[in-house]
C-alpha positions as CSV (number, residue, x, y, z in Angstrom):
1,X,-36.1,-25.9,19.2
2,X,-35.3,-28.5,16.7
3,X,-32.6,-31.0,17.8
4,X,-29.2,-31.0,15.6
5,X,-28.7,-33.8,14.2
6,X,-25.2,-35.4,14.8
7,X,-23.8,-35.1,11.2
8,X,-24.4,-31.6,11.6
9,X,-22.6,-31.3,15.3
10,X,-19.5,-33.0,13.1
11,X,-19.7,-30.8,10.6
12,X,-19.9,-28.1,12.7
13,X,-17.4,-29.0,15.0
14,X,-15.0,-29.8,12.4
15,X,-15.6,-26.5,10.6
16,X,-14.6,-24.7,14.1
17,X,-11.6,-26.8,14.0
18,X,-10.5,-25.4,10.2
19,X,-11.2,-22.1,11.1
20,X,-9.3,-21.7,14.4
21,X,-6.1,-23.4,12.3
22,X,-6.6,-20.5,9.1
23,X,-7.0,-18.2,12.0
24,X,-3.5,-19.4,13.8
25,X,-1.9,-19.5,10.6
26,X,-2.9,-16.0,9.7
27,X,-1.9,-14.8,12.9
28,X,1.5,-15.8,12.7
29,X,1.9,-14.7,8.6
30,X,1.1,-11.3,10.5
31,X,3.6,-11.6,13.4
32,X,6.3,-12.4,10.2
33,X,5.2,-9.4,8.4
34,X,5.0,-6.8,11.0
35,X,8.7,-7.7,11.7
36,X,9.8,-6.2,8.3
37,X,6.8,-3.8,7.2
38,X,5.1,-1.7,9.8
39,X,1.7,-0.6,9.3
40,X,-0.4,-0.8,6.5
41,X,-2.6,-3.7,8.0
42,X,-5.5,-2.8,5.4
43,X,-3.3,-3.9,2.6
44,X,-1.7,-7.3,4.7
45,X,-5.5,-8.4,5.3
46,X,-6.3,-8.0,1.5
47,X,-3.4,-9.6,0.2
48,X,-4.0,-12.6,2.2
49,X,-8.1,-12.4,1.5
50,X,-6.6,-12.6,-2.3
51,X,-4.3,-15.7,-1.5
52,X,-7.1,-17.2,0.1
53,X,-9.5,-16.4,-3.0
54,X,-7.2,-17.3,-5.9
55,X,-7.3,-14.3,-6.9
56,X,-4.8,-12.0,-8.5
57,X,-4.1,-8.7,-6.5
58,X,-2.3,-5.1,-8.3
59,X,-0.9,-2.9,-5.2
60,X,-0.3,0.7,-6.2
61,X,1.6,3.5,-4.4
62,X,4.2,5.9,-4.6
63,X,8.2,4.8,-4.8
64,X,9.4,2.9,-1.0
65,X,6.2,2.0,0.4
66,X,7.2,-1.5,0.8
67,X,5.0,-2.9,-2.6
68,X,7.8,-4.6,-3.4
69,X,8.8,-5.8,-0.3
70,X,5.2,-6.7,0.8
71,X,5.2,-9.2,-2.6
72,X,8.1,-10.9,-1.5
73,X,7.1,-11.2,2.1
74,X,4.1,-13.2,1.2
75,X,5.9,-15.5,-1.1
76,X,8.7,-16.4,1.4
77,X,5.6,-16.9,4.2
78,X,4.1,-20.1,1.4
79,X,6.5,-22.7,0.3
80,X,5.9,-22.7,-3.1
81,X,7.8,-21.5,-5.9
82,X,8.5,-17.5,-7.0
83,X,9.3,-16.0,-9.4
84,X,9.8,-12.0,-10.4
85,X,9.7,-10.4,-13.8
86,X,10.7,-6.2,-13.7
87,X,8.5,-5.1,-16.7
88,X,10.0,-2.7,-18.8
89,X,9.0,-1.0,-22.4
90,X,11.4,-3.1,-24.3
91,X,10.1,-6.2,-22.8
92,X,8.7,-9.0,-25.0
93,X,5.7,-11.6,-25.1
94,X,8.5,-14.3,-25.0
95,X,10.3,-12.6,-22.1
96,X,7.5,-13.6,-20.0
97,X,5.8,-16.5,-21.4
98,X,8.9,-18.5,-22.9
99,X,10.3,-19.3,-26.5
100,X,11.0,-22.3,-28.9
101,X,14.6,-23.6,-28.7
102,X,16.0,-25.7,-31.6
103,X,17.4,-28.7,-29.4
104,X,20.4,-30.1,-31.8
105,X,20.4,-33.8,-29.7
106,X,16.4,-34.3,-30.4
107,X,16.8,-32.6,-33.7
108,X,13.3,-30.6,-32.9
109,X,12.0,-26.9,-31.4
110,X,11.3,-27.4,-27.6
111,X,9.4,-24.7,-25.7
112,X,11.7,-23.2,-23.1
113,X,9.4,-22.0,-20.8
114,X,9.7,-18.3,-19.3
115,X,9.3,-16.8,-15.5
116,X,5.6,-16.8,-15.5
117,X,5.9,-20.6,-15.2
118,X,6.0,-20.1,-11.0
119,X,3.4,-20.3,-8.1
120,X,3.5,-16.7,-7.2
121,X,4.6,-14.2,-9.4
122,X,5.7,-10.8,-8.8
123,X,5.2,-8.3,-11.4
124,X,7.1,-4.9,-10.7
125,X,5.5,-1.6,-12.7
126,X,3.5,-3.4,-14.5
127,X,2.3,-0.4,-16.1
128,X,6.1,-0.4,-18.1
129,X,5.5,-2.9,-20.3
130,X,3.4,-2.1,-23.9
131,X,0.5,-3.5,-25.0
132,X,2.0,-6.7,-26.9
133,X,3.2,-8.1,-23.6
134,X,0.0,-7.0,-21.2
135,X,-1.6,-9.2,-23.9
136,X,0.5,-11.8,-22.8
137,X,-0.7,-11.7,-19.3
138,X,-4.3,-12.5,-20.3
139,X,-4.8,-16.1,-21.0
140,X,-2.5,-17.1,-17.8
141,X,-4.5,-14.6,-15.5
142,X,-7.6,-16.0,-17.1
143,X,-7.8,-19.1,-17.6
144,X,-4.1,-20.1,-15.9
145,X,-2.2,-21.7,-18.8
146,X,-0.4,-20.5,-21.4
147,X,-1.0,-21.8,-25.4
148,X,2.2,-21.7,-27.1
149,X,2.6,-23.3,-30.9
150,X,-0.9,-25.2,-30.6
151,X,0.3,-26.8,-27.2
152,X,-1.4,-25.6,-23.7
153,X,0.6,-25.6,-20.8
154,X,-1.1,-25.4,-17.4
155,X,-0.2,-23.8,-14.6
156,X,0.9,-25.4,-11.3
157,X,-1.2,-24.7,-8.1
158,X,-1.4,-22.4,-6.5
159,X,-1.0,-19.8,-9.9
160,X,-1.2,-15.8,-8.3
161,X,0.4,-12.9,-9.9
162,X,0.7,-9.4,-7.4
163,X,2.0,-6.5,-9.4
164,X,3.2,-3.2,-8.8
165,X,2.9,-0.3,-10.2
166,X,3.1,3.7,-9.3
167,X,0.0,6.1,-9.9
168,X,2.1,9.2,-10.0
169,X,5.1,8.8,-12.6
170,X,3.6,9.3,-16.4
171,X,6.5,9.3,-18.3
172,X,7.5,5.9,-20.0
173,X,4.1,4.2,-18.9
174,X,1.2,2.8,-20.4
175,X,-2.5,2.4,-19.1
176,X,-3.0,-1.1,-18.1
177,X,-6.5,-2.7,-20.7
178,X,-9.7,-2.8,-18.9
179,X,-9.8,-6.2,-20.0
180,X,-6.4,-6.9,-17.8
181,X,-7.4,-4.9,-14.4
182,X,-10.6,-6.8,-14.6
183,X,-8.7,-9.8,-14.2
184,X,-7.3,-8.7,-10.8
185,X,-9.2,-9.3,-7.7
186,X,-8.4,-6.4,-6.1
187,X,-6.6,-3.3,-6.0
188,X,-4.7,-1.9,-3.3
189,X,-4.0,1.2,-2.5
190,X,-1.0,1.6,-0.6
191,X,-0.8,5.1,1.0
192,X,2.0,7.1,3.1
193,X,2.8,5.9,6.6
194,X,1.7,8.1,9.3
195,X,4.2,9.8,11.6
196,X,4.4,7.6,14.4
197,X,4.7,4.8,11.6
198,X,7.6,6.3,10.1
199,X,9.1,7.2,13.2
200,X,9.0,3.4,13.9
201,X,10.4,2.3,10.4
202,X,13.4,4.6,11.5
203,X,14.0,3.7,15.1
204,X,13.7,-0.3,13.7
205,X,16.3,0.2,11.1
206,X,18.6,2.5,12.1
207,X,21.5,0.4,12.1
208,X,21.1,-1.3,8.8
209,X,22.6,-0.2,5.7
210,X,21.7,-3.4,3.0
211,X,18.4,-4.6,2.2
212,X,16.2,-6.9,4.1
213,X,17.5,-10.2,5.1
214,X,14.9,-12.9,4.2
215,X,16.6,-16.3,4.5
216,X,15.7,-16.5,8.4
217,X,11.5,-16.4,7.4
218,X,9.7,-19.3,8.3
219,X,7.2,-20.4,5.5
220,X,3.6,-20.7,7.1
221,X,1.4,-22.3,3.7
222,X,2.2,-25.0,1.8
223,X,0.5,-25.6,-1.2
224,X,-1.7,-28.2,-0.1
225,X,-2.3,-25.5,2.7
226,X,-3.9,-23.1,0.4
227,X,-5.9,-26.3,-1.3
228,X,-7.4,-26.9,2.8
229,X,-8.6,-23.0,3.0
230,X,-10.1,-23.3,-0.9
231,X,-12.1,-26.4,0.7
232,X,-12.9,-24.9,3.9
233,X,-14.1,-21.3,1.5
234,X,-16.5,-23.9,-0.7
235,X,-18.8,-24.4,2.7
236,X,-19.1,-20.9,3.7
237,X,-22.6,-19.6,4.1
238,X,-24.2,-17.0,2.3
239,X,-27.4,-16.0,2.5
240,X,-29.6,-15.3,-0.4
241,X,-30.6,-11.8,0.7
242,X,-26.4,-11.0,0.3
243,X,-26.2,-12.6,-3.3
244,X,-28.8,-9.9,-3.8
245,X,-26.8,-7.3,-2.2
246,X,-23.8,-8.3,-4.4
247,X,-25.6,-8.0,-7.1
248,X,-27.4,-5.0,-6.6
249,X,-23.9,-3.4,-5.7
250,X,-22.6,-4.6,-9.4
251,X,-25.1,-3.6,-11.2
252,X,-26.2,0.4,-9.7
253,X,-22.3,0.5,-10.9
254,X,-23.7,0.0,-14.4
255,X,-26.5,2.9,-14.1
256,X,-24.7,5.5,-12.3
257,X,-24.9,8.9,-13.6
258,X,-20.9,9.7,-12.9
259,X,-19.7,6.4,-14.4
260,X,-19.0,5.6,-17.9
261,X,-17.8,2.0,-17.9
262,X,-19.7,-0.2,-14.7
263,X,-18.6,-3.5,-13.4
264,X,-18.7,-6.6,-15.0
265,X,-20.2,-10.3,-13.9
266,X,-17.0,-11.4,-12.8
267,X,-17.1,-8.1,-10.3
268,X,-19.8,-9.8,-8.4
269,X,-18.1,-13.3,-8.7
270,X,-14.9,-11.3,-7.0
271,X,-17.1,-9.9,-3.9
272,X,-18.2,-13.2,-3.7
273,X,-15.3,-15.0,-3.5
274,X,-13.4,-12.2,-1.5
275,X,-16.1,-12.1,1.2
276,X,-15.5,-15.9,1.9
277,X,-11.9,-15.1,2.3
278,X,-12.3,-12.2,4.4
279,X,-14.9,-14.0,6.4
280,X,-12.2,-16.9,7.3
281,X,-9.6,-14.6,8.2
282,X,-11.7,-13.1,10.6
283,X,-12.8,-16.6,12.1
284,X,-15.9,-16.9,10.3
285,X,-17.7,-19.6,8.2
286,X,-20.8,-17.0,7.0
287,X,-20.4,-13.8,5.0
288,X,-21.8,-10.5,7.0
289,X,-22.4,-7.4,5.0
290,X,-19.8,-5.8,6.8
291,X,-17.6,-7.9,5.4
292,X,-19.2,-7.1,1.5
293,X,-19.3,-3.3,2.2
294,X,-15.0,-3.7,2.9
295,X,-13.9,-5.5,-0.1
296,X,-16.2,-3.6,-2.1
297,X,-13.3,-0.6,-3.1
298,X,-10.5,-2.6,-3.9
299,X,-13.0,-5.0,-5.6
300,X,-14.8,-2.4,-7.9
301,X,-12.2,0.7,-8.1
302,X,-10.2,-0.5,-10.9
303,X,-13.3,-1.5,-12.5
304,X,-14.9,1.3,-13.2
305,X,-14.4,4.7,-15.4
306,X,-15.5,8.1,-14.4
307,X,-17.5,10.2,-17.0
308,X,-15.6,13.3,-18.2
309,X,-17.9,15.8,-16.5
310,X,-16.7,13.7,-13.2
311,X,-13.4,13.7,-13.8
312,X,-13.7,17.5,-14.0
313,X,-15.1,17.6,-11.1
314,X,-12.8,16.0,-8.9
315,X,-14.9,12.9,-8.2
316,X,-12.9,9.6,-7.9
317,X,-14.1,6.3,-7.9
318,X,-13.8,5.8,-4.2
319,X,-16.4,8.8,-3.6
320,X,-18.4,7.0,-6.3
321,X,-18.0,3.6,-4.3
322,X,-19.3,4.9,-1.1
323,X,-22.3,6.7,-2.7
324,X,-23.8,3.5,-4.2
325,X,-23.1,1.6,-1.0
326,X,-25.0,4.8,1.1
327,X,-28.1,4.3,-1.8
328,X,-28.6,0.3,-1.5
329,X,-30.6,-1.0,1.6
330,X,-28.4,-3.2,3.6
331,X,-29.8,-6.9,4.3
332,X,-30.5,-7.7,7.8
């Protein structure tokens, strides 16, 4: 057996060391959150796995199944900065982005800028807004900085936007551009509580009658926090036989006889980077496929479009999903 070398023991020791701080960290963002939302675990461990990716996350649900509330959680448990647009159909570009003010002292036009201009943003019902102010979400989401007049104006790290929205209501909507759901990391599907859940939700509040009371949270990650998990995510290991799986994932989405529209590049470049987060939340500095095979849903779901003839036939994406990971030989 070949003899490890002592740079390696360091890094390897000191890589043990990162991990079992991201791992007490995460544990008590948890603790916080399960204080004020009860269940929904799946969607707590993505949201964070998006945090720790850099990557911007869309939850959907139906009305009062704590989207909201789960947004506002997370940005009380970082100490950066938040702010929350409500999107509605009379909303402009300029309510979002900012506007030019004639300042009389200076004599000149200043750019005043808007709410985007935060850390993390919440977007609620996201799918409100027309399609002259999505369009205003794309170069932020994208390349995180807004052009305005000629001038670019970067965004502040970290930059993540989590947005709401509800699957169900139709009426005063509009379908969110592929190009603009591609630019999410994930998408999370937030589903009804069980019994026992909402039995607990009722027993814990009871005796309230106002909304949540957040001022007593203790933040968890500061910025320069989330800069130490990016670093730690950069020397994760990945084997090439996974790279392949990633990609063969990706690209059986583009071939598949039920989908019209498969994933794109930066699908594979968001299983990539979400399987390093995932991986560190669980304690881990190497990717398994296990770890693929989870973030695969919300990764790909709101990437791809069913054919008619699929749509017809009750297939959803999901089912679609699982199929292609069923037909693709998992590396060992």
């Amino acid at each position: 057996m070949e003899e490890q070398k002592p740079t390696d023991k360091l890094s390897f020791e000191r890589n043990n060391s990162e991990l079992l701080w991201i791992s007490e960290k995460v544990t008590a963002i948890r603790s916080e959150i399960s204080k004020h939302v009860i269940g929904q675990e799946h969607m707590v461990e993505l949201l964070l796995a998006g945090i720790f990716a850099n990557g911007h996350v869309l939850l959907e649900g139906v009305p009062g199944v704590a989207k909201t509330l789960s947004a506002k959680l997370i940005s009380r448990l970082m100490k950066v900065g938040f702010s929350r647009i409500q999107f509605t159909p009379d909303l402009m570009p300029s309510d979002v982005i900012g506007t030019s003010v004639y300042n009389m002292k200076e004599s000149r036009f200043v750019f005043n800028k808007g709410p985007i201009f935060s850390n993390i943003v919440l977007i609620d019902e996201i799918n409100r807004a027309p399609a002259k102010t999505q369009a205003a979400l794309f170069e932020v989401m994208e390349e995180r900085q807004i052009t305005f007049d000629g001038t670019q104006y970067p965004m502040e790290f970290p930059f993540l936007v989590v947005a709401t929205q509800n699957p169900i209501e139709q009426e005063g909507t509009y379908s969110l551009p592929e190009a603009q759901l591609d630019r999410f990391i994930f998408k999370i599907i937030m589903n009804y509580p069980t019994f026992e859940e909402e039995s607990q939700i009722l027993l814990r509040y009871k005796a309230s009658n106002g909304p949540i009371d957040m001022d007593n949270i203790e933040p968890q990650f500061s910025s320069e926090d989330i800069k130490r998990i990016h670093n730690v995510m950069q020397e994760m290991v990945i084997e090439a036989s996974l790279i392949q799986y990633i990609a063969s994932i990706t690209h059986r989405t583009r071939s598949h006889p039920k989908l019209y529209l498969g994933a794109s590049p930066r699908a594979s470049l968001s299983m990539l980077r979400a399987g390093k987060a995932l991986a560190a939340l669980r304690g881990r500095d190497f990717i398994t496929p296990e770890d693929i095979q989870y973030i695969a849903i919300p990764v790909l779901t709101h990437r791809i479009i069913l054919t008619p003839e699929a749509e017809m036939e009750g297939v959803t994406t999901e089912e679609v999903i699982h199929q292609i990971l069923s037909e693709i030989e998992i590396p060992r």
